[in-house]
C-alpha positions in Angstrom: -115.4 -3.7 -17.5 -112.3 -2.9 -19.7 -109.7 -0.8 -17.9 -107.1 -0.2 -20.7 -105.4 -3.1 -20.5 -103.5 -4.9 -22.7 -104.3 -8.5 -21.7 -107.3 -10.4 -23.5 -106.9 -13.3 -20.9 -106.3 -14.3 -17.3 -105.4 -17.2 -14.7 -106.8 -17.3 -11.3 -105.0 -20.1 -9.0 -106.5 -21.0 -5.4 -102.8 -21.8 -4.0 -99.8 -20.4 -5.1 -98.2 -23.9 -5.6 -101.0 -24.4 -8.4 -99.7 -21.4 -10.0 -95.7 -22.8 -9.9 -96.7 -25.6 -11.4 -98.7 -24.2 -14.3 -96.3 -21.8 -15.4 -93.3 -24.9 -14.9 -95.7 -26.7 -17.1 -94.7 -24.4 -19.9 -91.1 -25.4 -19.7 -89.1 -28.1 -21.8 -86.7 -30.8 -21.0 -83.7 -28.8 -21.3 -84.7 -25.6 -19.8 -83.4 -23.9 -16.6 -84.8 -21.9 -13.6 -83.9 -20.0 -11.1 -85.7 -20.1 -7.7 -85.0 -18.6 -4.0 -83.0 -20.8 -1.6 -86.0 -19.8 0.9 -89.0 -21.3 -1.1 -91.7 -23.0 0.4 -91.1 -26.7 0.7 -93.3 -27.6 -1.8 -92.0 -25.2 -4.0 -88.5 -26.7 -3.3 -89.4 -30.5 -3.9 -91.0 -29.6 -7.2 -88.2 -27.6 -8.8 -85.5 -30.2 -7.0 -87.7 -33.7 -7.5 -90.6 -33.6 -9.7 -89.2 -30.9 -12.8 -85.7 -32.2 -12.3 -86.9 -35.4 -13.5 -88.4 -33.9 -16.6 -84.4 -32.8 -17.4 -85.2 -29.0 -16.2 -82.2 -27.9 -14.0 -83.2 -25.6 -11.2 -80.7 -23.5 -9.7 -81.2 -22.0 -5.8 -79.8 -18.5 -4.9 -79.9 -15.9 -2.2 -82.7 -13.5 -3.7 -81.6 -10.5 -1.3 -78.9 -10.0 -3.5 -79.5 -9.6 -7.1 -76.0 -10.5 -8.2 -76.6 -14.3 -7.0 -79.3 -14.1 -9.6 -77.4 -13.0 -12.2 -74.8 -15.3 -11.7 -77.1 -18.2 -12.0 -78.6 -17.4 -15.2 -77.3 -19.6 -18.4 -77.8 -17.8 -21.2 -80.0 -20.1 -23.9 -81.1 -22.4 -21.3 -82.8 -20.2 -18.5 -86.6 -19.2 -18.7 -88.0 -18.5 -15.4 -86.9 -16.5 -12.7 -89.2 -17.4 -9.5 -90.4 -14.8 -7.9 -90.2 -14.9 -4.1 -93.0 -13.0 -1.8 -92.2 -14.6 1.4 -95.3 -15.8 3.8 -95.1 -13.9 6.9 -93.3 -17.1 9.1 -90.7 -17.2 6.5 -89.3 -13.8 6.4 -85.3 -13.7 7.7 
């Protein structure tokens, strides 16, 4: 059933660490993100360890504030802004 939208494709993911890594997939050695400081775990070793070693600099901030996220962007080099929806055990 079309709707009106746009969009000729989709992605379904059945965790939303499958979904971080696809679209981290997309980046190149050189490239920088910006995630929250309160990310899941496995969110945090992936951006810290795994992409890190791919020479993509990952930068964590205070979400709550926008300002912390403006400050981290590097104009040129940063591509992804993570988007944080907090699980219901993780909200401060």
């Amino acid at each position: 059933m079309y709707y009106g939208c746009a969009y000729q494709a989709a992605l379904a993911f059945s965790s939303g660490l499958a979904a971080t890594n696809t679209i981290v997939s997309l980046l190149n050695s050189g490239d920088h993100l910006i995630c929250e400081e309160d990310a899941y775990g496995g969110t945090h070793r992936l951006f810290s360890r795994v992409v890190k070693s791919h020479n993509v600099e990952s930068t964590f901030v205070d979400f709550l504030n926008p300002e912390n996220v403006e400050r981290a962007i590097i104009p040129g080099k940063t591509k992804v802004h993570n988007i944080f929806l907090p699980p219901v055990f993780n909200i401060r």
